[in-house]
GUTITOR-222078 format. One record per residue (C-alpha): residue in three letters; z, x, y. Coordinates in steps of 0.1 Angstrom, whole numbers, plus 2048, in hexadecimal, padded with zeros to 3 digits. Each point is the difference from the previous one (the first is absolute). Layout:
<pts>
ALAZXY
...
</pts>
This chain:
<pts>
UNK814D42239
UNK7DD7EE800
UNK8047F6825
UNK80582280B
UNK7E180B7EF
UNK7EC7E8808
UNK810808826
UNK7F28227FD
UNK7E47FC7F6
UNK7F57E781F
UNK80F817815
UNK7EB81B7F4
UNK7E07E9800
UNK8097F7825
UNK80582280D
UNK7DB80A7EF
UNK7F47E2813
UNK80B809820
UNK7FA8207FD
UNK7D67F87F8
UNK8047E9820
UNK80E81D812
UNK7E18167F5
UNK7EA7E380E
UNK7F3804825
UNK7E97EE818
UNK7F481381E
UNK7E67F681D
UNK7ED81181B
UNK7E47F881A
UNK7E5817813
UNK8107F5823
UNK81C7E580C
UNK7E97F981F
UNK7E57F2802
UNK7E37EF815
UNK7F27D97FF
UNK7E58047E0
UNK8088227F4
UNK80B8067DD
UNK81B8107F4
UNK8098107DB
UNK81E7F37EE
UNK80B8127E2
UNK81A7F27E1
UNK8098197EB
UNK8187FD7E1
UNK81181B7EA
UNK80B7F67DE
UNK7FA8137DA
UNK7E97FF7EB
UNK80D7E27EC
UNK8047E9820
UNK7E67E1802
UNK7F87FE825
UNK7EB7E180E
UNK7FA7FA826
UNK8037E2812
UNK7DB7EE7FF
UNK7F77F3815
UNK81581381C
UNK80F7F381E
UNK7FE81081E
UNK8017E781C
UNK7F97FB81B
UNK7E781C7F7
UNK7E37FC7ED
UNK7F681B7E3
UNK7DE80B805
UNK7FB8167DD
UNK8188047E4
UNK7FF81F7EB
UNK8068007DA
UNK8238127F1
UNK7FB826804
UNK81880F7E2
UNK80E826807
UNK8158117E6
UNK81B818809
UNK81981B7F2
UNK8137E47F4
UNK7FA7DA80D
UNK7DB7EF809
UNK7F87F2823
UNK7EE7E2802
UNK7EE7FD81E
UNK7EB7E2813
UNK7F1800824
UNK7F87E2818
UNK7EA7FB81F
UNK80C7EC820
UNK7FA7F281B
UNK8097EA818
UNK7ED7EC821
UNK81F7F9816
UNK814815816
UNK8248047F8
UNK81C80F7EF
UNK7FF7F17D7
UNK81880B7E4
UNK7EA8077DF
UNK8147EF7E3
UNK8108117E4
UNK7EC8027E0
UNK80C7F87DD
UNK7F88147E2
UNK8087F37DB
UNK80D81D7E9
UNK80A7FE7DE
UNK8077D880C
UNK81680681D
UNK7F67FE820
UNK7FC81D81B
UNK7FE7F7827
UNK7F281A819
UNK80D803824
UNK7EF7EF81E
UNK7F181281A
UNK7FA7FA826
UNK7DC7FF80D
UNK7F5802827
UNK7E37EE806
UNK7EF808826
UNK7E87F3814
UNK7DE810806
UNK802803829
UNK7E07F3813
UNK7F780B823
UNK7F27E680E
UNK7F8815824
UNK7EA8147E8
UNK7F17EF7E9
UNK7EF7E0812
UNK8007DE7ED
UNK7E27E87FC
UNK7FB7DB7FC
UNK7F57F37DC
UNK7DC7FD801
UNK7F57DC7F7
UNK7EA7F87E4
UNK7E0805802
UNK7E47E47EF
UNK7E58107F2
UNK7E17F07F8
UNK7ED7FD7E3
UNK7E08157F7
UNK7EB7EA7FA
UNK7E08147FF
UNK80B8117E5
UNK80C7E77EE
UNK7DF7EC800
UNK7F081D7FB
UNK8158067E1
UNK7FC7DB7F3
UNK7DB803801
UNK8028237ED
UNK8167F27E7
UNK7E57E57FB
UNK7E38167F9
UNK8148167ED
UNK8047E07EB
UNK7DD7F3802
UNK7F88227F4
UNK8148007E1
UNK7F87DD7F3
UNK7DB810808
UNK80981A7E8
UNK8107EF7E9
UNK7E27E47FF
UNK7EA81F7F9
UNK8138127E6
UNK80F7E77ED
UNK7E97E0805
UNK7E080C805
UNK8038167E6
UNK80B7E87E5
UNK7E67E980B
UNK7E48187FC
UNK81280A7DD
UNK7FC7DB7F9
UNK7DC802808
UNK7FD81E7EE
UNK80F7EE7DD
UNK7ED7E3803
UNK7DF7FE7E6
UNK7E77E87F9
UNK80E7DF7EE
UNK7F280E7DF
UNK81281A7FC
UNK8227EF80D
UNK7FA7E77EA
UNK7FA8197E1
UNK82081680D
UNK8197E1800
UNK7F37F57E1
UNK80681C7F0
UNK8217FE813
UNK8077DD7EB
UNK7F98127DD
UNK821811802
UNK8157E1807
UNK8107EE7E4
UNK80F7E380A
UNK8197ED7E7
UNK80F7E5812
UNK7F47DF813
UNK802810824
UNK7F48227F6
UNK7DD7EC7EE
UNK7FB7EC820
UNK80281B816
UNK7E68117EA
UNK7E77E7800
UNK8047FB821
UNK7F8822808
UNK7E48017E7
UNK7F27E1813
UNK80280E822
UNK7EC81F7F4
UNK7DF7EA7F4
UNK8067E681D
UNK80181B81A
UNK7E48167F2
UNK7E97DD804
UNK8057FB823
UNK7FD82480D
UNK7DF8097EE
UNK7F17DA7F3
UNK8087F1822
UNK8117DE7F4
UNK8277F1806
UNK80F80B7E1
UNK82180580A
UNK8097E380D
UNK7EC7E87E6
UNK80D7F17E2
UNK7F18097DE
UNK7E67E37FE
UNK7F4802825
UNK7FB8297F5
UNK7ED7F97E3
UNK7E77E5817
UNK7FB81C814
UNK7F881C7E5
UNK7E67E07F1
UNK7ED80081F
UNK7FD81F80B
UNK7F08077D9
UNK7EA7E1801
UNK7F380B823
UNK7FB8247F6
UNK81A813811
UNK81580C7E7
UNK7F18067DF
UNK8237F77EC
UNK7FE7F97DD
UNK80D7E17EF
UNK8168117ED
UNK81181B81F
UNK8087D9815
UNK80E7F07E2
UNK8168207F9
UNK8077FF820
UNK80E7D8803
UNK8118087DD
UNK81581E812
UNK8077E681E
UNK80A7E47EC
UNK8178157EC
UNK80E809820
UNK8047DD80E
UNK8157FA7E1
UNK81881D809
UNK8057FC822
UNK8067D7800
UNK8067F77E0
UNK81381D7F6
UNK7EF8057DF
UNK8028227F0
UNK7E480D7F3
UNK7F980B7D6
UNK8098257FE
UNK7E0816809
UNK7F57E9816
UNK806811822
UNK7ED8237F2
UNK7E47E57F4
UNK7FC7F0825
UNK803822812
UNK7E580F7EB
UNK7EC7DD80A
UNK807804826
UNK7F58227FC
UNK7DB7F67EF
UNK7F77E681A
UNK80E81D81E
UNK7E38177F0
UNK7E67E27F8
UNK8057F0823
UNK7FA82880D
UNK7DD8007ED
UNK7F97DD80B
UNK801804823
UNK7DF80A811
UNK7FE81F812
UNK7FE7FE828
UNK7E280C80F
UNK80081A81A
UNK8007DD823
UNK81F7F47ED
UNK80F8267F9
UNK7FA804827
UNK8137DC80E
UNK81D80D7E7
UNK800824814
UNK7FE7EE824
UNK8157E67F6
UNK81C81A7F7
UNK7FA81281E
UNK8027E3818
UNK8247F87ED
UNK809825807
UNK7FC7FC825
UNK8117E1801
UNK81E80D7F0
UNK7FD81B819
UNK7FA7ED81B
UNK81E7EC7F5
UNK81C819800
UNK7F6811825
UNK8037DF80B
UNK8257FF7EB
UNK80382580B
UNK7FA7F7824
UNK8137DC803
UNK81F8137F0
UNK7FB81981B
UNK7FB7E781B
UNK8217EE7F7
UNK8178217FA
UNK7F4807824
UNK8097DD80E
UNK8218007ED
UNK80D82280B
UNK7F37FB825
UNK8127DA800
UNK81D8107F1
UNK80281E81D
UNK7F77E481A
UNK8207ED7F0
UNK81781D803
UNK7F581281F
UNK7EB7E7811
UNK7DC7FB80C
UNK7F881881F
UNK81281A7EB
UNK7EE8067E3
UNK7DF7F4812
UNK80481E816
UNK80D8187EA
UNK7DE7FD7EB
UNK7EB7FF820
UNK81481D80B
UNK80F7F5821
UNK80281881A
UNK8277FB809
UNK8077F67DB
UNK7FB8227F6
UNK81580C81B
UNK8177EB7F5
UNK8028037DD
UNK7FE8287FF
UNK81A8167FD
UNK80E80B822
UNK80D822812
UNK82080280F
UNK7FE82281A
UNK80F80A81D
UNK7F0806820
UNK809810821
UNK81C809817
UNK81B7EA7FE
UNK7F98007DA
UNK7F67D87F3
UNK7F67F87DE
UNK7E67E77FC
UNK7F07ED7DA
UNK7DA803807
UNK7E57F57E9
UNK7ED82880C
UNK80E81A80F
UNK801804824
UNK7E681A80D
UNK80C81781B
UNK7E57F981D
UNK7FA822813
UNK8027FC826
UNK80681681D
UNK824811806
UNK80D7E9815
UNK7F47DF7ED
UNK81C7F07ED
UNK8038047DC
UNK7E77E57ED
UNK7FE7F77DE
UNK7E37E67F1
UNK7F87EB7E5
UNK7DA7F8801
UNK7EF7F4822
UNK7FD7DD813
UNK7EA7FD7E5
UNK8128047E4
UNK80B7DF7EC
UNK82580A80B
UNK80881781B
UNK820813806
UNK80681881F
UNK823816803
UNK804812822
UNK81D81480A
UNK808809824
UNK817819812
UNK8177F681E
UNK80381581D
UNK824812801
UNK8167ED81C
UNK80A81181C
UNK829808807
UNK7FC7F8825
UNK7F37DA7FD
UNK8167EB803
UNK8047DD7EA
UNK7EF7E0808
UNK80E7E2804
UNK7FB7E37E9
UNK7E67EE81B
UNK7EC8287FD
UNK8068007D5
UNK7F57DB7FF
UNK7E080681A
UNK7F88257F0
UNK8027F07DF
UNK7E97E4806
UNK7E381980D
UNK8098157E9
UNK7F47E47E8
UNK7E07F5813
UNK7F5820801
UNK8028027D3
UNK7EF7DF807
UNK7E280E816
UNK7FC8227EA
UNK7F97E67E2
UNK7E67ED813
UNK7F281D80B
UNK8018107DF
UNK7EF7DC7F1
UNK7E67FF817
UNK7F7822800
UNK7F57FD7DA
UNK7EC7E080C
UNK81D7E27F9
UNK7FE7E2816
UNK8117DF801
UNK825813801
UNK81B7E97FC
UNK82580E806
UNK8237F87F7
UNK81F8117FD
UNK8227FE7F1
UNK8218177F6
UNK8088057DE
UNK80E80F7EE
UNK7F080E7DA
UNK80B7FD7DD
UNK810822800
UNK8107F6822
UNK7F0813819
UNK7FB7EE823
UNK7DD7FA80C
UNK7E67F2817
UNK7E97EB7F1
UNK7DD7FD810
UNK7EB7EC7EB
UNK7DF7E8802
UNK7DC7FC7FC
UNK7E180D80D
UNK7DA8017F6
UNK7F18237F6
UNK7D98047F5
UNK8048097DA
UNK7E68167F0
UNK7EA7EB7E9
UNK80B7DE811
UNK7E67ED81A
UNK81D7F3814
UNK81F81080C
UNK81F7FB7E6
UNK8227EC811
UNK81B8177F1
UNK8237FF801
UNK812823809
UNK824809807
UNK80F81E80E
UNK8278097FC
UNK80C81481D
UNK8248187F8
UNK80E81381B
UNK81881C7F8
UNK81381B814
UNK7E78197F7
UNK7E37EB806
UNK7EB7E37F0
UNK7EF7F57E2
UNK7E57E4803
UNK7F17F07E1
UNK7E17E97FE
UNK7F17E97E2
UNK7E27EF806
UNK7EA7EB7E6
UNK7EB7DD803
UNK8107E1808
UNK7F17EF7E3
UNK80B81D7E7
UNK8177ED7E4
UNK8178207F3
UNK7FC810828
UNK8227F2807
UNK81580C7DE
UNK7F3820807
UNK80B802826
UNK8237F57F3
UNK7FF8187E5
UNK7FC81C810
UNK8197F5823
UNK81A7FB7E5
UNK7FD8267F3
UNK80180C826
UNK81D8137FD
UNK81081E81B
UNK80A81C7EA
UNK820810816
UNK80B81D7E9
UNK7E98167EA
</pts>
């Protein structure tokens, strides 16, 4: 009878059980099942289940071969009569093809849940390549270092320095010097001031009673050789008291007999402290200070009073130390100037070199050109781009001239000249050379570039023109003539004519011709970098 109770009641317990499993569902959805290469798609895992059920999602998911861009948190909804848990996904994927997105598994009340798969087309993005044109990888570019402004930064940086510790000497220093001068009185009175000092100490052990006594000491000693003239600090008690003795006996300091032998009791006493390590009777140190202290005042009265020659060698003696001391730190002020200078222009010739940062401070024609910040414009018909240190200025000429654009005159330290020209249109009726006609036509074609440059040259007054020519072919990959050389041109300001180097970069195109010239002295160090500079921003632009 047990058995078919205890039968029952699984029976029951199982049919609850399925019947919660049965009220359990898992459902999916996504924005779109196509798709393009990098586009992202929503994917959405929803879950029904009461109010009882403990719901956890897989973390983290797994959607591959897609990768999950954002993941949402659990959304909750509650309905008539069960909840919905809801989370959403972002995906996407970078290759073309047709992927199955895995089936997700959600844990509820411990068991586990798996969603369905779905199927995802992944396309292609189509290029025309008829339409839109493709272009070679542009190389790397080196570019230089600014040197100017570096230097010129470095030597900034270094007065900006100088002219803290400047500061700093002045407000700091200075001032606590001339505090010092300020605090500092006559020997009498700093005499009195640290004896007066001593009459609050109370010292109790060995160490404590010498370092009393030999402060007590250094008082009297001191106060002897500023205002009596005579080695007392570094004299021993006997050689003191000689020297007290004579200066009585020859009338120079009026002591009495009793202040010096006061005074060799109080320095005996201390002899016997500070090397024999005696201790004095109690009342003893008050008894020597108040002795110190009557031959401070006696020796005061004793001394003589100056007359107004010696009053007067004190004042110009004083002075003359003043302007030494002055004199002394311009010439630290200056020498500490002098080698922050050499230091930071050894260190810049170190890093950058000598002609450099020697021409950056002289302010080098070309250096500046160099170092400044150039203009990247375009000019004319065909479109170029060209990197110039100044804008090219439109030259006004008559209608039929070609198109000109300058930088500067012969004259300038660097000289630049763009000039556009239109070609004739061809007539239908001609009809085609032969290769022996292209070759020949070519060839005059090319002397006659050749003798509009020397014409051009020696029109502004160039002689000694030297010519060569080459094809090549520039950094951006444009075919050219080359016309390059040197030639001698009467600079403004110069006695003698100037050998300068000058090249000119011929480009012929359907709808006509673009001829660029550079020209700058031979001897010019930073004439070349530029040239190259700005042939290697040359550059055809062929849609707008």
């Amino acid at each position: 009878m047990t058995k078919i109770i205890l039968l029952l009641w699984g029976s029951i317990l199982t049919c609850s059980w399925v019947q919660a499993q049965m009220d359990y569902d898992v459902s999916i959805a996504v924005d779109t099942t196509k798709m393009r290469i990098g586009e992202k798609i929503e994917y959405l895992l929803q879950v029904k289940a009461d109010s009882s059920a403990l719901v956890t999602f897989s973390d983290p998911p797994f959607f591959a071969p897609f990768e999950v861009l954002e993941e949402s948190a659990i959304d909750t909804l509650r309905a008539k009569s069960h909840y919905l848990f809801t989370k959403k996904y972002a995906l996407i994927q970078f290759d073309s093809g047709v992927y199955w997105l895995p089936p997700q598994k959600v844990m509820i009340n411990g068991f586990t849940k798996i969603s369905d798969s779905l199927l995802i087309q992944v396309a292609t993005i189509p290029v025309d390549t008829l339409k839109q044109k493709l272009f070679d990888i542009k190389p790397l570019v080196e570019v230089e270092q600014n040197y100017d402004v570096i230097t010129r930064n470095i030597v900034y940086g270094f007065l900006i320095v100088l002219l803290l510790i400047g500061l700093i000497y002045a407000f700091f220093f200075a001032r606590k010097k001339r505090e010092e001068r300020k605090k500092k009185r006559p020997p009498f009175e700093r005499a009195i001031e640290e004896l007066k000092a001593l009459e609050r100490v109370s010292p109790a052990e060995q160490q404590e009673f010498k370092d009393y006594y030999s402060r007590l000491t250094d008082v009297v000693r001191r106060y002897l050789e500023e205002e009596v003239k005579i080695s007392a600090l570094e004299s021993t008690t006997d050689e003191l008291m000689l020297k007290l003795e004579a200066l009585k006996q020859s009338g120079t300091l009026e002591l009495e007999r009793e202040t010096i032998k006061n005074l060799k009791t109080v320095l005996q006493t201390a002899d016997l402290v500070k090397f024999a390590r005696s201790l004095p009777v109690f009342g003893t140190t008050n008894k020597d200070r108040g002795l110190v202290e009557e031959v401070v005042i006696e020796t005061k009265e004793a001394l003589p009073e100056p007359t107004p020659d010696e009053i007067k060698e004190r004042e110009e003696y004083h002075l003359l130390l003043a302007k030494r001391r002055r004199k002394k730190q311009l010439q630290w002020t200056f020498a500490s100037l002098g080698i922050l200078l050499i230091l930071g222009f050894s260190i810049a010739v170190w890093t950058y070199g000598f002609y450099p940062v020697r021409d950056s401070l002289v302010g080098y024609p070309t250096i500046k050109l160099k170092n400044k910040i150039w203009i990247s414009s375009q000019y004319g018909t065909p479109p170029v781009k060209l990197s110039t240190p100044e804008v090219l200025k439109r030259i006004n000429s008559e209608k039929a001239s070609p198109l000109r654009f300058s930088s500067g005159d012969y004259d300038a330290p660097f000289y630049i000249d763009l000039v556009f020209t239109k070609k004739a249109p061809k007539e239908q009726s001609d009809p085609s050379p032969s290769e022996e006609e292209m070759e020949a036509l070519q060839k005059q074609k090319i002397q006659e570039l050749v003798n509009g440059i020397i014409n051009d040259f020696q029109s502004r007054g160039a002689v000694n023109i030297l010519i060569k020519e080459e094809e090549i072919t520039t950094l951006s990959g444009l075919p050219a003539l080359k016309i390059f050389g040197t030639l001698d041109y009467p600079k403004k300001g110069k006695d003698k004519r100037v050998r300068c180097n000058y090249t000119t970069h011929v480009f012929d195109f359907d709808q006509g011709g673009i001829k660029l010239t550079l020209l700058f002295e031979k001897e010019d160090r930073y004439g070349e970098s530029i040239k190259k500079r700005v042939m290697d921003s040359f550059e055809l632009i062929k849609e707008l």
